[in-house]
N, C-alpha and C positions, 0 to 999 in steps of 0.2 A: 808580569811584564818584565824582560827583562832586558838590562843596562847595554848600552854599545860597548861593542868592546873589539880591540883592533886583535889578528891574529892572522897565523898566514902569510907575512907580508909578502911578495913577490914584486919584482920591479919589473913593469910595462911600460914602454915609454916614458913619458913626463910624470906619469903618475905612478904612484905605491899602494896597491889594490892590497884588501885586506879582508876576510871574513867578520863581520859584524855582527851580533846580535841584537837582535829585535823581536818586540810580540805587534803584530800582526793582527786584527780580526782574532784575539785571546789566546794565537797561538804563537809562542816560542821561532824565531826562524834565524838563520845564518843568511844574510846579503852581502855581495861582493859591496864593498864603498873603496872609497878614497874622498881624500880632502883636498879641497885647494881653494884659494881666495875666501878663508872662512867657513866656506860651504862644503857640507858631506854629497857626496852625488855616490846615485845608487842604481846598481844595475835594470834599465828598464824595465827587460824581462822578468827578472825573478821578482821583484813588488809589486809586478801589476801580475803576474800569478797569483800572488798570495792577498793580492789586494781583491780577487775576482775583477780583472780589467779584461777588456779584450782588445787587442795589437793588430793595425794593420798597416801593411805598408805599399802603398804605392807611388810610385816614381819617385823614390828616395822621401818621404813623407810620411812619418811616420804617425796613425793615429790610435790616441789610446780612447776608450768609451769607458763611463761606468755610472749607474744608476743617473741617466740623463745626461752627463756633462763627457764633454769632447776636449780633448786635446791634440795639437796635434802641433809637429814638431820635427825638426831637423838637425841632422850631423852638423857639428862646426856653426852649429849658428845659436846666438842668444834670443834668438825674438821665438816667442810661441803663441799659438792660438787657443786661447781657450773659451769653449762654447763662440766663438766665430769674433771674439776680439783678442788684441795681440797685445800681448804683458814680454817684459823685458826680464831674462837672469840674468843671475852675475857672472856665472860662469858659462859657455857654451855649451850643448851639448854635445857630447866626445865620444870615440869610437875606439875603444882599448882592446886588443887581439879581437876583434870582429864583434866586442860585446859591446855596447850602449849605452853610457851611462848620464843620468839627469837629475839635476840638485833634486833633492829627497823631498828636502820640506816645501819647495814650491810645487812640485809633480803632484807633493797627495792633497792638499789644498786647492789646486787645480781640478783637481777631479771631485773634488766637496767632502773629501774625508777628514779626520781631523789627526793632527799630528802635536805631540804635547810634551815636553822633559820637565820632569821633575828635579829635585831641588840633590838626590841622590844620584841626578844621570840618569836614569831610568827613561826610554824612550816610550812612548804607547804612540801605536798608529791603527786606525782605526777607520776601515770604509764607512761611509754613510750608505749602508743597501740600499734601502726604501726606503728612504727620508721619513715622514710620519707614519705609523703604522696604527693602527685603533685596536687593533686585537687579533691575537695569534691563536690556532686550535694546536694541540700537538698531535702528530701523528704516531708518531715513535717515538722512540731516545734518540733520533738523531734528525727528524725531519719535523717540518712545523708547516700552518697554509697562516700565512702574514695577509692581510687584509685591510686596504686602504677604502673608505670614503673618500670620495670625490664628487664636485660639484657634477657632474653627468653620470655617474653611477660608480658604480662597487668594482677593486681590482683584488684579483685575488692569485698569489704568489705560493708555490709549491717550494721553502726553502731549503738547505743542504746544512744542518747546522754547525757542522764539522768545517765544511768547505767554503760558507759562505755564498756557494753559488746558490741560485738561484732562477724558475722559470715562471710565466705564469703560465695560467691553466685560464685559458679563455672560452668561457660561457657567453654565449652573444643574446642572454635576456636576464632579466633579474630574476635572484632566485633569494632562497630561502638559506640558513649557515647550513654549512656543509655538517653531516652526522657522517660522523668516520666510523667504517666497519675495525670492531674489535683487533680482524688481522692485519691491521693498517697501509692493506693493499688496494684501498678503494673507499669510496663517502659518496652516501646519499643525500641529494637535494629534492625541493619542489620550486615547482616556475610557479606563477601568477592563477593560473588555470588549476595548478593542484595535481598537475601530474609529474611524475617519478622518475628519475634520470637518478643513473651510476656513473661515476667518473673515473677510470683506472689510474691511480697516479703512476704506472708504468709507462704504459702509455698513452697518459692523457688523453685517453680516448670517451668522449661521453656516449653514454647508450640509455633511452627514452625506456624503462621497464616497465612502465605504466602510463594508459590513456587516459586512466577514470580521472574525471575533475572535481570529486567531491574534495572539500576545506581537509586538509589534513595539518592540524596546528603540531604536531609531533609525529619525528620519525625514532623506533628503537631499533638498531638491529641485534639480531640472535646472535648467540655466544659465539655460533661458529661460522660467522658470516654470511647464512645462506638465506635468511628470511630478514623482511621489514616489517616489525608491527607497526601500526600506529594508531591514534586517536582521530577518529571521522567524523567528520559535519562543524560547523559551525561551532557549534556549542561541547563539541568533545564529545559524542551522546558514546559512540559505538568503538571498542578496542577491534579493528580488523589484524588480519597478516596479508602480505605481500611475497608471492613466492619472484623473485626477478627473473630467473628464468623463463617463466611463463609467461609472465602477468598477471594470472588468477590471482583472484582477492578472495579468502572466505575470511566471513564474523565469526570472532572469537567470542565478543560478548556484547549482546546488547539489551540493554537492562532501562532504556529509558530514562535513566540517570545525568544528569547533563552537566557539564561544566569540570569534565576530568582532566585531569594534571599529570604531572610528573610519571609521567608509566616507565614503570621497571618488568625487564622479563627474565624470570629464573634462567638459572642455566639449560636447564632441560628442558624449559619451556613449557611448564607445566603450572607456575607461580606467578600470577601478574597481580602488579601493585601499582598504587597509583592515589592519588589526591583527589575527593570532591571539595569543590565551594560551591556555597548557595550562594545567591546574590539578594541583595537587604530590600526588606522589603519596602515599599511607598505607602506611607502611612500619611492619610491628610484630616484635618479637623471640620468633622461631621457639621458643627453647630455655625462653622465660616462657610460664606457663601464663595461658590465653586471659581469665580472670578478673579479670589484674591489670590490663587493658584500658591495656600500655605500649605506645604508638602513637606517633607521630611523624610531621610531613609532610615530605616531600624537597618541597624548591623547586629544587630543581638545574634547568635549560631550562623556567623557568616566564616566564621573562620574554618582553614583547610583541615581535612579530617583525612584520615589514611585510611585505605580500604584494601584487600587482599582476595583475588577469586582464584580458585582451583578450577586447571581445566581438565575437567573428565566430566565426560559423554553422557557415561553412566550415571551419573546422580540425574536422581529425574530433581526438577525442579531448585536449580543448580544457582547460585546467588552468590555474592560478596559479602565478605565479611569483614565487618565495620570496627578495626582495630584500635583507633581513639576517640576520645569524645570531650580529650579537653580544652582550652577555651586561648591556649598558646596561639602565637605565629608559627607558621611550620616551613622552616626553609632549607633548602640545600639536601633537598631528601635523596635517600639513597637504599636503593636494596639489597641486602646481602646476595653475594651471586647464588644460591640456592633458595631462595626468596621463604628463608625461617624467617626474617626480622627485618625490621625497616629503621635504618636512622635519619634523624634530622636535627637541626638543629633550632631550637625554642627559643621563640624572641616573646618576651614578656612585654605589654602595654606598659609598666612601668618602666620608665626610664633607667631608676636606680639599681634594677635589676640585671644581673647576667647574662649575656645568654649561653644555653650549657648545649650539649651534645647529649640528645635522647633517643634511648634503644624500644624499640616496641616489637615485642615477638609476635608470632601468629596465636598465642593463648591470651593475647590482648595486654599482658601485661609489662610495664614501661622501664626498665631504670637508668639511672644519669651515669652517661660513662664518662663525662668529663663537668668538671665545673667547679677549676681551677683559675681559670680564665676567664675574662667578657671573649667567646667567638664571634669571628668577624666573619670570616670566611670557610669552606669546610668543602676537601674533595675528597673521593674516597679513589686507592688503586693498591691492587694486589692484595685487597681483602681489608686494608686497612686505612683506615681515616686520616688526613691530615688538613690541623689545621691552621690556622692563622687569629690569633689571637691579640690581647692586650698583652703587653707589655711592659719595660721601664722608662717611661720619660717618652720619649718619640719613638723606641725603639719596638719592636714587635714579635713576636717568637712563634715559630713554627711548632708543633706537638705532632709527632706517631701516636695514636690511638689505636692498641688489636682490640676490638670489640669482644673476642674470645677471653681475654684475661681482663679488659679493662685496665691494662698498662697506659697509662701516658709517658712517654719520653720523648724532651725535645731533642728536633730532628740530628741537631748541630753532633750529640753525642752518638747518632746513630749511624752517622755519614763522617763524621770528621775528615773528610778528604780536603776539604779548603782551608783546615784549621791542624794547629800543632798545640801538645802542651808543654808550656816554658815553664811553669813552676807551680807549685801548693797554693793553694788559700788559706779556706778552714782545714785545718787538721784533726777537727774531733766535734763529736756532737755533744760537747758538753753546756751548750746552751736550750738544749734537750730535754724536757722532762715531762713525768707522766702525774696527775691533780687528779684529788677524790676528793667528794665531799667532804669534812672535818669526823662527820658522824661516821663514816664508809667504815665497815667490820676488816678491809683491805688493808691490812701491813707491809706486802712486800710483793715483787713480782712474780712468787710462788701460789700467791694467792688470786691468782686470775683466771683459774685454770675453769674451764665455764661459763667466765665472766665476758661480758662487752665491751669490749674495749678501741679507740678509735683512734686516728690515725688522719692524716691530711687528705692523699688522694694516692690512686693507685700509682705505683714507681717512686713514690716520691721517699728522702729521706726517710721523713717519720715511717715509713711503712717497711723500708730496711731495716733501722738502727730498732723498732718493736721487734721485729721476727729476730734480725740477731741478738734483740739482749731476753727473746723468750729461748732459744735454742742455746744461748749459753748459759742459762737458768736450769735447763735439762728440763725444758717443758716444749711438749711439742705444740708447736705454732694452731695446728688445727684444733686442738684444745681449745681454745679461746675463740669466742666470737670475734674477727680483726671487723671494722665497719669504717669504709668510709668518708670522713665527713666531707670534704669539700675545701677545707681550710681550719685554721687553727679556732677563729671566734665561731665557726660554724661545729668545731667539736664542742667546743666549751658551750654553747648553746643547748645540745646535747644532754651533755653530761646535767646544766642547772634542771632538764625540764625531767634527767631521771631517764633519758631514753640509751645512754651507755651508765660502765661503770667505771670509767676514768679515760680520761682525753689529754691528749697530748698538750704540750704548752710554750710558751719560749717568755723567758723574762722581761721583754719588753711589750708584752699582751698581758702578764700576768696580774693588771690592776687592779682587779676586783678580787682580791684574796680573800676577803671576811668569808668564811664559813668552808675552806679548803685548805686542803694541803695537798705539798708533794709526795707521791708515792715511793716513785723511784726515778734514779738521771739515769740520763744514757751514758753517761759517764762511768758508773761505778761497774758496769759488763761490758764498753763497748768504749774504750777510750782513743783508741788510733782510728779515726776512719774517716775518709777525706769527703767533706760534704760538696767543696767546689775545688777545683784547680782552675790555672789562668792558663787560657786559651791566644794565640797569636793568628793572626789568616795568615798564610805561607805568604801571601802577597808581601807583606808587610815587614817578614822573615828576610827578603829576596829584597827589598827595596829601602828597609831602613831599619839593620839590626839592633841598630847604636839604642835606636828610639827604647828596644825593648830591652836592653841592658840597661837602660837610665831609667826606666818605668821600674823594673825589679828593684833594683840598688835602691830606689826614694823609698819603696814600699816595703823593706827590709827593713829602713831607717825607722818608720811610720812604726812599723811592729816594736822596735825596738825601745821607740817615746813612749809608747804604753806599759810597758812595762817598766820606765823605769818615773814615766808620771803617768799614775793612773789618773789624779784627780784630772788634772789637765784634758787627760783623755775624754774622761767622762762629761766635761762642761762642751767639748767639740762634739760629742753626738748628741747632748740633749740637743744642741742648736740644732744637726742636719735631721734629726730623727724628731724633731719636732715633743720630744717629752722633757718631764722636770727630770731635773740634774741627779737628784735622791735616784729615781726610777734608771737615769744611764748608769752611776755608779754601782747599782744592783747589779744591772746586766752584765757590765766590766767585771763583778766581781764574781758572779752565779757563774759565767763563763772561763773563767778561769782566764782571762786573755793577761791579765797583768802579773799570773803568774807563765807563760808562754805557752799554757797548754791548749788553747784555741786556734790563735789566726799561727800558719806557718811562716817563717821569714822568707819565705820562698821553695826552701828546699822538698823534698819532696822522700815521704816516709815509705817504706817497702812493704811492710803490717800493715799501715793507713790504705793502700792501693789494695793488697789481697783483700782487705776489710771490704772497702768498696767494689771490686769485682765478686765478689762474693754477694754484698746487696741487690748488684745489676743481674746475678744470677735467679736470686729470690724474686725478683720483679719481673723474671723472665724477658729484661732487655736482652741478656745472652744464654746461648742454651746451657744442658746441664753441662756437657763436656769442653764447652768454649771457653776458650784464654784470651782473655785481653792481652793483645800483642804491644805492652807498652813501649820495647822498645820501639816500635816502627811511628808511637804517636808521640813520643817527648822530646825534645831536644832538651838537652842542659846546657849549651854552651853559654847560653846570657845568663847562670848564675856564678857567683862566686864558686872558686876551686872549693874551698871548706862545703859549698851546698849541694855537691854533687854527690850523687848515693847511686847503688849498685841496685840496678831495677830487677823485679819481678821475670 
């Protein structure tokens, strides 16, 4: 959003018209303004452009519309009409070389948008489209169908999300959500009856492709737009297709099987996947008479199980095949578009439990591609998973999942388009280290080679700083069994029951020492390499740089107390870190931060960054021949002149 600012000036008349800037509905724009009596007035036209308004004028009467609300208004005059009652400006509205100009902040309030400055000057003006929305589908990257509940039924708006504009698409009966064709030039619906209508969001045109009324609880369409499968009857029993052209319906599969789910259809259309549930059964007591109606449901094998059929002709006596059979929740299922493997994600009946993101092939067998995280939510597009998980405090973090490598990286590193980095964090992984049994034959990192060795979760740190400090060791990485685990007490878990041969560790986990030791730090092969840098939103960059100059400077200082009082340091993280003060001092000192080789004061290391592109290489966040373009993602200017270094 960004600040007013005068430019341009030219004199018209009484007034000193100036180009402005302003954000808009999130986007950037230049309005003519001028000021007078206190108040900014802004070219009619050009913000009700930008605002998506629409202008009409007759007999000198000018009226602006937008998402319900009327204004309407006149040259030389202070009184205005808004929604059919008359509100007074301060100023009149005025006619500058033929252009029209009306106090800013009352015009967009007027029309129920919301207009706000912050404490930097920074303007935000903002339509209110559609007032409350309940849930948006996307169609594209650039268009969305917004959907309003209302007491007398359902609105449903084709948006521009560039433009703000806006149409709806008028269905005159209830129907079912819309299911958007892949090329997102059209979406199927069903009416009440159960028959089939396309709606061309070109031109909004709907066409009936199907009469048949049987229950169709799911529509899928084919890869390339041209077929509708769906789930038929009541109960889910039969997978049909739908040619729309035609109309003809043939069954795909009908197996008598009843209560299916989630259908997925290969690319080629050759792979359908999909969920049964049974329903529990009523179970009542033989020995009480029938009157006391004491009933009960068994849920025991009610839960959703994943099933997989091949379609070809030729197999005589041609069936699904029953890919799980364990006793999880199974939600947010999704099939790979060539339908080898089916993910979901696993909610445990126990509370305390995870839930992880699980892969099941067509050879029935299962493993965890994420479970780093409690997942919350989980979609999949362009082959790859993303999801919405736990995170720190209120906050929440988005994760890339390639199901092909089992890479996790959160998204924020993959996109960085909203974000800048302003300076260093951690500068090394020397709070890093690899634990064996006491007994373990295992001396040194030369000695692994064969061995099991485990690591947090795919991309992450520990899974760089092992492979870099096995490749600086001159051992090569696929030597070693890497495994895994999930998290640090889930290695160490491991390694007590004897299922690796050393797990990764960090000194503030390490409390249970009797009967181990360290093998080797990441430290002693791998001492520059930036585990976190600090990240700024451009917003924030553009709105209040000062903030993050003062945020840097404290937390230069903060580095600087630790080093020069560790103890001090250490009685402040037993408190926030919740452990005894002996165990923070350990950490302070295993870390090395009180000698300065941990946290950065900001500046930011040239070694430490190829270190780290080099890890994001190994994790296959970037390909083999791609460069992290750090100039394009760092600013230095909120660090001191001495913390600026000559980047990569």
């Amino acid at each position: 959003m960004g600040a007013a600012s005068a430019a341009t000036v030219t004199k018209a008349s009484a007034a000193q018209v100036a180009n402005s800037t302003y954000t808009v509905n999130g986007i950037s724009v230049n309005l003519a303004t001028f000021f007078e009596k206190g108040k900014t007035l802004v070219s009619l036209r050009e913000l009700s452009l930008k605002l998506g308004a629409k202008l009409q004028t007759t007999k000198g009467v000018i009226k602006a519309t937008l998402t319900g609300h009327t204004v309407e208004l006149m040259a030389n005059s202070t009184l205005i009409k808004v929604d059919g009652a008359e509100q007074q400006l301060t100023v009149p509205v005025k006619s500058v070389k033929g252009v029209t100009y009306v106090e800013l902040k009352a015009f967009v309030q007027a029309l129920g948008g919301q207009f706000a400055k912050d404490a930097s000057g920074t303007i935000w003006i903002d339509a209110d489209l559609l007032g409350t929305v309940d849930r948006i589908q996307w169609v594209d990257s650039a268009t969305f169908i917004a959907t309003q509940e209302t007491e007398t039924g359902r609105l449903d708006y084709l948006v521009d999300a560039k433009t703000a504009k806006y149409e709806q698409l008028r269905i005159l009966e209830e129907i079912s959500d819309f299911v958007i064709a892949p090329n997102g030039a059209k979406a199927a619906y069903t009416n009440n009856a159960g028959e089939v209508s396309v709606i061309d969001f070109t031109t909004k045109q709907t066409t009936k492709v199907s009469e048949d009324t049987s229950i169709k609880p799911e529509l899928v369409w084919s890869s390339d737009s041209s077929a509708i499968y769906f789930l038929q009857g009541d109960k889910g029993s039969v997978i049909a297709k739908l040619d729309p052209a035609t109309g003809t319906i043939s069954k795909i599969l009908e197996d008598k099987v009843d209560y299916k789910a989630n259908l997925d259809v290969s690319t080629d259309g050759k792979t359908l996947t999909y969920t049964v549930t049974k329903p529990g059964a009523v179970v009542a007591d033989a020995s009480k008479p029938v009157e006391n109606d004491d009933v009960t449901i068994d849920m025991k094998g009610t839960e959703p199980q994943i099933f997989a059929y091949t379609v070809d002709p030729s197999i005589k006596d041609n069936k699904a095949v029953q890919l799980t059979t364990s006793t999880d929740d199974k939600v947010f299922i999704h099939a790979a578009a060539d339908g080898s493997n089916v993910g979901y994600v696993s909610v445990s009946s126990e509370e305390s439990v995870k839930s992880t993101l699980i892969l099941v092939g067509k050879d029935k067998t299962a493993k965890t591609l994420f479970s780093e995280k409690d997942v919350y939510q989980a979609v999949v597009s362009g082959g790859k998973w993303y999801l919405l998980t736990e995170g720190n405090g209120s906050n929440q973090f988005v994760y890339e999942v390639d199901p092909a490598t089992g890479a996790a990286v959160k998204s924020v590193w993959k996109s960085g388009d909203p974000y800048v980095i302003v300076g260093g964090g951690v500068k090394s992984p020397s709070d890093i280290f690899w634990i064996v049994p006491e007994n373990s034959s295992l001396r040194s990192v030369r000695d692994l080679v064969g061995k099991r060795v485990s690591y947090t979760s795919p991309g992450s740190v520990t899974e760089q700083v092992l492979i870099l400090t096995l490749s600086r060791a001159g051992i090569d990485p696929a030597s070693v069994q890497l495994i895994a685990a999930g998290g640090i007490g889930e290695g160490f878990a491991l390694l007590k029951r004897g299922e690796v041969d050393a797990c990764a560790m960090l000194p503030s986990s390490f409390t249970e020492r009797a009967g181990f030791r360290v093998l080797f730090n990441a430290w002693d092969t791998v001492p520059n390499y930036f585990q976190t840098l600090i990240l700024a939103h451009r917003r924030l960059v553009e709105r209040n740089p000062e903030a993050i100059r003062s945020f840097l400077a404290a937390r230069r200082w903060g580095v600087e107390q630790i080093q020069k009082d560790p103890e001090g340091a250490a009685q402040v993280y037993a408190k926030t870190a919740n452990i005894s003060p002996d165990l923070a001092r350990e950490a302070i000192r295993f870390a090395g931060a009180e000698r300065g080789r941990y946290y950065s004061d900001g500046r930011l290391d040239p070694e430490g960054l190829r270190l780290a592109e080099e890890g994001m290489r190994i994790a296959k966040e970037i390909g083999p021949d791609e460069r992290v373009p750090w100039t394009q993602l760092v600013n230095q200017s909120f660090l001191a002149d001495d913390q600026r270094v000559q980047l990569p």
